[in-house]
Backbone as a printed PyTorch tensor [residue, N CA C, xyz], in Angstrom:
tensor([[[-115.9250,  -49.7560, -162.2610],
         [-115.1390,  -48.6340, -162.7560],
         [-113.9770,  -49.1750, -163.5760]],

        [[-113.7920,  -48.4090, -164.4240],
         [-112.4850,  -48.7060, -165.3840],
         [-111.0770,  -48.3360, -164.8530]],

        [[-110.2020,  -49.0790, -165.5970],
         [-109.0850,  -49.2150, -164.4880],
         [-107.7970,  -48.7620, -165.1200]],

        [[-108.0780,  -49.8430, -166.7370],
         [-107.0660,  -49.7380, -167.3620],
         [-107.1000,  -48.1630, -168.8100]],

        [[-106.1580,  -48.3130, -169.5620],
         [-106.6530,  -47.6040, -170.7010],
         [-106.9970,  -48.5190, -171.6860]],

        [[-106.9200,  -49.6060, -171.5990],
         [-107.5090,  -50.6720, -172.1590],
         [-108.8870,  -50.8200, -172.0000]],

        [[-109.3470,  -50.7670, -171.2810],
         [-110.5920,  -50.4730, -170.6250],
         [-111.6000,  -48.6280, -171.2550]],

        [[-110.7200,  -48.2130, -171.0360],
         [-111.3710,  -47.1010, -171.6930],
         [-111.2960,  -46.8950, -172.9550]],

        [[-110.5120,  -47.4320, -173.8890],
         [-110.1770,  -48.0590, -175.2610],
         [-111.5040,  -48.5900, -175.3670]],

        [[-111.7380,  -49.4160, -174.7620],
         [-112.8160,  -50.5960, -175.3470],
         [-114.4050,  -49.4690, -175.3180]],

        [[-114.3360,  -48.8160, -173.9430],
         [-115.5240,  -48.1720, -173.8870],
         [-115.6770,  -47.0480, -174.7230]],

        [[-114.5140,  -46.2410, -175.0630],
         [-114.9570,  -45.2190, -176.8900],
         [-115.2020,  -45.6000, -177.5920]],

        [[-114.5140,  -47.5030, -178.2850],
         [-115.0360,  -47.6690, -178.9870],
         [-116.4220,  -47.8720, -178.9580]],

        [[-117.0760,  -48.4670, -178.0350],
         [-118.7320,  -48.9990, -177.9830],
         [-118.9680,  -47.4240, -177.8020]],

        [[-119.2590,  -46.3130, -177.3470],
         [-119.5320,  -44.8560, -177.1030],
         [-119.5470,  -44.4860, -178.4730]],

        [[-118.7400,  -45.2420, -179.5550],
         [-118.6420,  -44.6540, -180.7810],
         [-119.5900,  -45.0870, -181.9630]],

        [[-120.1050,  -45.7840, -181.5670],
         [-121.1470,  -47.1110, -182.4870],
         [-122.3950,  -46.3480, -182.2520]],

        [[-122.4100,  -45.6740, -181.6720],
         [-124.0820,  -45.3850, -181.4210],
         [-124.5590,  -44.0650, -182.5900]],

        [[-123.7890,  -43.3360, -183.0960],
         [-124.7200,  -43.2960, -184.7110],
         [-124.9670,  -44.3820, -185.4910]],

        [[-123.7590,  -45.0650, -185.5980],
         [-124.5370,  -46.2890, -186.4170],
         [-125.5710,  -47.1540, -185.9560]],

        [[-125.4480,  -47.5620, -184.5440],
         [-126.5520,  -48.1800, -184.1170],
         [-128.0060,  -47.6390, -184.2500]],

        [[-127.8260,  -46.2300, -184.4200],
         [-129.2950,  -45.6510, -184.1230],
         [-129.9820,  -45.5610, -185.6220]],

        [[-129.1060,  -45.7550, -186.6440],
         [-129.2350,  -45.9020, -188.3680],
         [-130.0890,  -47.0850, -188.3750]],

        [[-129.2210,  -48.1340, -187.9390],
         [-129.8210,  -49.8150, -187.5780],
         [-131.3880,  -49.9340, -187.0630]],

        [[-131.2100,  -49.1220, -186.1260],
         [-132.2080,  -49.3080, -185.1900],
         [-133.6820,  -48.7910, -185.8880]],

        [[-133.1900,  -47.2270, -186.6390],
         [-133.9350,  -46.3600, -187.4260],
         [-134.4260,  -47.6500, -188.6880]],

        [[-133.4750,  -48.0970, -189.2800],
         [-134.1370,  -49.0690, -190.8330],
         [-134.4390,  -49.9930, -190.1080]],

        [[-134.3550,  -50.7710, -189.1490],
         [-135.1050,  -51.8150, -188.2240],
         [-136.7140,  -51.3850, -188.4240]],

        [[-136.6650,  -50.1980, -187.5410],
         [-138.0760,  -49.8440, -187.1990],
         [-138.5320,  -49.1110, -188.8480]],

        [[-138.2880,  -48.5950, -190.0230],
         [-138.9160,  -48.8180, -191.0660],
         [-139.0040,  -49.9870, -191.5180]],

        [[-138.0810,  -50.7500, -191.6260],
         [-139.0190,  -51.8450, -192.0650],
         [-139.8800,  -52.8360, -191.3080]],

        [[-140.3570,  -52.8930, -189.8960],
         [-141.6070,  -53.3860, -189.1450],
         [-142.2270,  -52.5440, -189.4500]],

        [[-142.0790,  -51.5760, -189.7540],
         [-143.4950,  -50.4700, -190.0790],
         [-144.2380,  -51.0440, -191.3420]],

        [[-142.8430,  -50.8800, -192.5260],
         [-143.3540,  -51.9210, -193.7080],
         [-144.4630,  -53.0540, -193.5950]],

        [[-143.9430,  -54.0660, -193.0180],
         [-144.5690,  -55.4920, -192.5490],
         [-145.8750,  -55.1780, -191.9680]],

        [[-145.7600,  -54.2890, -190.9730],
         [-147.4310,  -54.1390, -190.5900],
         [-148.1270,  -54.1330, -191.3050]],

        [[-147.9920,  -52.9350, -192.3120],
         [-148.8610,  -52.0940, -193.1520],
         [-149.1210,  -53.0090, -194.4930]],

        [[-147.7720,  -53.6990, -195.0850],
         [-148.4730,  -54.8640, -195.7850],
         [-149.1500,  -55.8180, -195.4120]],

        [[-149.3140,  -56.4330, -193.7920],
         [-150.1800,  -57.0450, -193.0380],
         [-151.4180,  -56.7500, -193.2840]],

        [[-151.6400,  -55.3790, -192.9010],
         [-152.9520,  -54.3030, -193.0120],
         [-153.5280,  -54.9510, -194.1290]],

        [[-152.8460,  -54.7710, -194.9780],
         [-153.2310,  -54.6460, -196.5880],
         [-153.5060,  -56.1770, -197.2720]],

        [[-152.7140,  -56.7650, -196.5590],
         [-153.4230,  -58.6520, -197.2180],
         [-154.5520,  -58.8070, -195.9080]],

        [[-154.9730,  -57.8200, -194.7770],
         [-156.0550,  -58.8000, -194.4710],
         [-157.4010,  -58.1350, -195.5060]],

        [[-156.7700,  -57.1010, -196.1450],
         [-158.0380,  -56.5120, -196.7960],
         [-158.2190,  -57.7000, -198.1080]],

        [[-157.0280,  -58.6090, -198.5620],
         [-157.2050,  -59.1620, -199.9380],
         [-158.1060,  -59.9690, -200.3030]],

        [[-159.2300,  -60.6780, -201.1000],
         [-160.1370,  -61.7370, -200.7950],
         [-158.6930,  -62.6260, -200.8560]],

        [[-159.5730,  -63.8810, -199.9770],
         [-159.4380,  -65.0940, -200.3780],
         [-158.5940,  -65.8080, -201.4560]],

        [[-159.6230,  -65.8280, -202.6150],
         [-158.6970,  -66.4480, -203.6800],
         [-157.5140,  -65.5670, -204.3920]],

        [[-157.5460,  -63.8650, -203.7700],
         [-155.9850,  -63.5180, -204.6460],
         [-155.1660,  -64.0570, -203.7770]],

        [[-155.2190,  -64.0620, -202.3040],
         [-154.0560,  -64.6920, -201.4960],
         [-154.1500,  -65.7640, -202.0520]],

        [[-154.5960,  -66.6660, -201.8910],
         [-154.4890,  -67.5700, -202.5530],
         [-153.0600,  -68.2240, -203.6110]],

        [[-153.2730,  -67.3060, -205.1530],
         [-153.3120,  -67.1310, -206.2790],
         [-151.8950,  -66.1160, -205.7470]],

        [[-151.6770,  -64.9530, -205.0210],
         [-150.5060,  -64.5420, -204.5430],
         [-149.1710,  -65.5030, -204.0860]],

        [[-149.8980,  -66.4720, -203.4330],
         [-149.2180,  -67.6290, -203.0640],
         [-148.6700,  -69.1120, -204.0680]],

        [[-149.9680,  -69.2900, -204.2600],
         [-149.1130,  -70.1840, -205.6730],
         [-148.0460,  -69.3980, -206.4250]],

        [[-148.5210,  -68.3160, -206.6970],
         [-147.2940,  -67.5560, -207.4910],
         [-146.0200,  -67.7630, -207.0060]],

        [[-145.8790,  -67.6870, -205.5810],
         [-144.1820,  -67.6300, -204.9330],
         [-143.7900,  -69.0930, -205.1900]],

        [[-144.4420,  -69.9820, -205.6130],
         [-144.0550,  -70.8080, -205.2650],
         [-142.8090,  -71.1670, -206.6250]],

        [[-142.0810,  -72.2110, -206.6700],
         [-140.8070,  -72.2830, -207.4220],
         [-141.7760,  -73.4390, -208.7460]],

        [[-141.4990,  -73.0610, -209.6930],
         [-141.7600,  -73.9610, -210.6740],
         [-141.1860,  -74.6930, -211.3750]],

        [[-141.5160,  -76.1330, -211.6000],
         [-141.4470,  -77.4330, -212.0180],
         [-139.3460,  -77.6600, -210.9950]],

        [[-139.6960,  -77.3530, -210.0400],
         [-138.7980,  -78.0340, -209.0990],
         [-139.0480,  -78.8480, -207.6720]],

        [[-138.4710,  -78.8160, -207.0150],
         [-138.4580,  -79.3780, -205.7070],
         [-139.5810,  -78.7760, -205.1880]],

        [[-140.6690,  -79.0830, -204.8760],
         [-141.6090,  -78.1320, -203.8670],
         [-141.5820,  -77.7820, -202.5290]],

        [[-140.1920,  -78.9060, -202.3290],
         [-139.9070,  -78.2050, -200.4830],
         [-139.0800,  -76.9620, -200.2350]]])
């Protein structure tokens, strides 16, 4: 139990975060939704576009690590 008003200070503020947290939480869970669904979608890709998707990211005529 809380004792001080220091104490109950601290606990409005955290009591007060929770629209924003639930914003967070909300674009958290759109974007794993994202990731799945592009998951979904490269296991449909052949072979050589992943491939060919991949060389692409890669950085050119630099460091390759």
């Amino acid at each position: 139990m809380t004792s001080t008003p220091a104490d109950v200070a601290a606990l409005l503020k955290i009591a007060a975060m929770e629209p924003e947290t639930l914003d967070d939480l909300d674009g958290c869970l759109r974007r794993l939704r994202d990731v799945q669904k592009a998951r979904r979608e490269l296991a449909k890709v052949p072979p050589a576009m992943l491939l060919s998707g991949l060389l692409d990211r890669r950085p050119r005529g630099g460091d390759p690590s």
